[in-house]
C-alpha positions as CSV (number, residue, x, y, z in Angstrom):
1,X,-5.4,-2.7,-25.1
2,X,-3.9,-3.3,-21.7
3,X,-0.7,-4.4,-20.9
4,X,-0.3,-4.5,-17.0
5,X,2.9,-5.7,-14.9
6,X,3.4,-5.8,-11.3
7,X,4.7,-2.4,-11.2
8,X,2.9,-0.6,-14.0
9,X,0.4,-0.6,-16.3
10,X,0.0,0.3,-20.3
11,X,-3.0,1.9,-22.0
12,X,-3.6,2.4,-25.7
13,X,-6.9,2.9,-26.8
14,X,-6.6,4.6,-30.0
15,X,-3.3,3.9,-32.0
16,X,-1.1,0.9,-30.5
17,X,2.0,3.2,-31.1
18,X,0.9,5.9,-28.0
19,X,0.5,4.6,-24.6
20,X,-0.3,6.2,-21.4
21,X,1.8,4.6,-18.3
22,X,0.5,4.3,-14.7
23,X,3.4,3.0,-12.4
24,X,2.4,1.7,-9.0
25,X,3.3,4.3,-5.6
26,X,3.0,3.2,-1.9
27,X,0.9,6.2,-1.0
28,X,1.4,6.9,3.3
29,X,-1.6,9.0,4.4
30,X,-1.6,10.2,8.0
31,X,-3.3,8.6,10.1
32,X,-4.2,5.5,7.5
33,X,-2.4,2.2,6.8
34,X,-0.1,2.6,3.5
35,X,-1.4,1.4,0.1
36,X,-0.7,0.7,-3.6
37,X,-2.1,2.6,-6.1
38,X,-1.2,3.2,-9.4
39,X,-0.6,7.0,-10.8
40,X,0.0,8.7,-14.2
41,X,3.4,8.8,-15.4
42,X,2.2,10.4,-18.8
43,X,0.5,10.2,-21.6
44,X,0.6,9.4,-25.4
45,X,4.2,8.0,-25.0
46,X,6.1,5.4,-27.4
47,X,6.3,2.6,-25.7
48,X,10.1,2.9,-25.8
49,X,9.8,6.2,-23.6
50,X,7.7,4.1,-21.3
51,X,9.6,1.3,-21.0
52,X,12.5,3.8,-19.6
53,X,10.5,5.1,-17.4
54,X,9.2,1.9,-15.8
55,X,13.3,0.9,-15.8
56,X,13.9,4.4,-14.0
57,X,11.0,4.2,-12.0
58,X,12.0,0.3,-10.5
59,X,15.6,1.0,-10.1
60,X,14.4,4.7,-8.1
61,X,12.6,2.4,-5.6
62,X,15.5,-0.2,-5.1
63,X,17.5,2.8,-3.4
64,X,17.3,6.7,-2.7
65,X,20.8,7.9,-2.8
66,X,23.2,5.8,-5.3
67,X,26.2,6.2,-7.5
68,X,26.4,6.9,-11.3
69,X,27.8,3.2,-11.6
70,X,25.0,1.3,-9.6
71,X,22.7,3.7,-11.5
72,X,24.2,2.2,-14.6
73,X,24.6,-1.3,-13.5
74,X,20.9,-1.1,-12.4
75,X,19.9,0.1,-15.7
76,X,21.3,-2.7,-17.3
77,X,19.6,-5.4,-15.5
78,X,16.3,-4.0,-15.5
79,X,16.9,-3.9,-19.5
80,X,18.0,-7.3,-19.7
81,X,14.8,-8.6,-17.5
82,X,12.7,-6.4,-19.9
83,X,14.4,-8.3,-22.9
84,X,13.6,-11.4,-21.1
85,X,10.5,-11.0,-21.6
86,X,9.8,-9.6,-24.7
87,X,12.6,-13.0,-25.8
88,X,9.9,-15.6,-23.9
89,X,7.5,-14.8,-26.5
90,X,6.0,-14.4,-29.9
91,X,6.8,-10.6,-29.5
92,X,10.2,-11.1,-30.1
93,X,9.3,-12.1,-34.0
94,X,6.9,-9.1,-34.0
95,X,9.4,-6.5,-33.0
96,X,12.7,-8.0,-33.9
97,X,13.3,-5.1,-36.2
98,X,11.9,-2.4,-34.3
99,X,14.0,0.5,-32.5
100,X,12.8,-0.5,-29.1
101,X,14.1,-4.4,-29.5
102,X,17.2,-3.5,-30.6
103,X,17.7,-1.2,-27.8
104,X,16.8,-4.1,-25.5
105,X,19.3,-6.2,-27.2
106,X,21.8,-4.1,-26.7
């Protein structure tokens, strides 16, 4: 199964509790016109560990240098808009009791 946003993509071909995460990079070669590609992040992750990372990874390309409280504040909106979508769907019923819903939630 494949689960594939804008910014990243989700892999699980054996168990559908390990994913592998690819998250999209502006790769600048000299001498070549910039393009997207998408890179490992890692492997054989719960998808709660990827979904931080994809939250780290979107608020790391909003700005370089930051404070601990945008950081936070940051965090906390790419959470909610994560919630948003796992709340538009039938997933929400599917993973209302799990760890990484509640975590969303919160």
């Amino acid at each position: 199964m494949v689960i594939e946003e804008a910014d990243f993509r989700l892999t699980s071909e054996v168990s559908d509790y390990f994913w592998d995460l690819e998250l999209l990079y502006t790769v600048r070669p000299k001498g070549k016109p910039e393009r997207q590609e998408f890179k490992n992040a890692g492997y054989g992750m719960p998808l709660e560990t990827c979904i931080r990372r994809v939250v780290h990874h979107r608020i790391a390309n909003k700005r370089d240098v930051g404070t601990l409280s945008e950081y936070v504040q940051d965090y906390k909106e790419e959470v909610k808009r994560l919630g948003e979508l796992l709340n538009s769907s039938l997933v929400e019923k599917m993973v209302a009791d799990s760890k990484l819903a509640k975590s969303l939630k919160s």
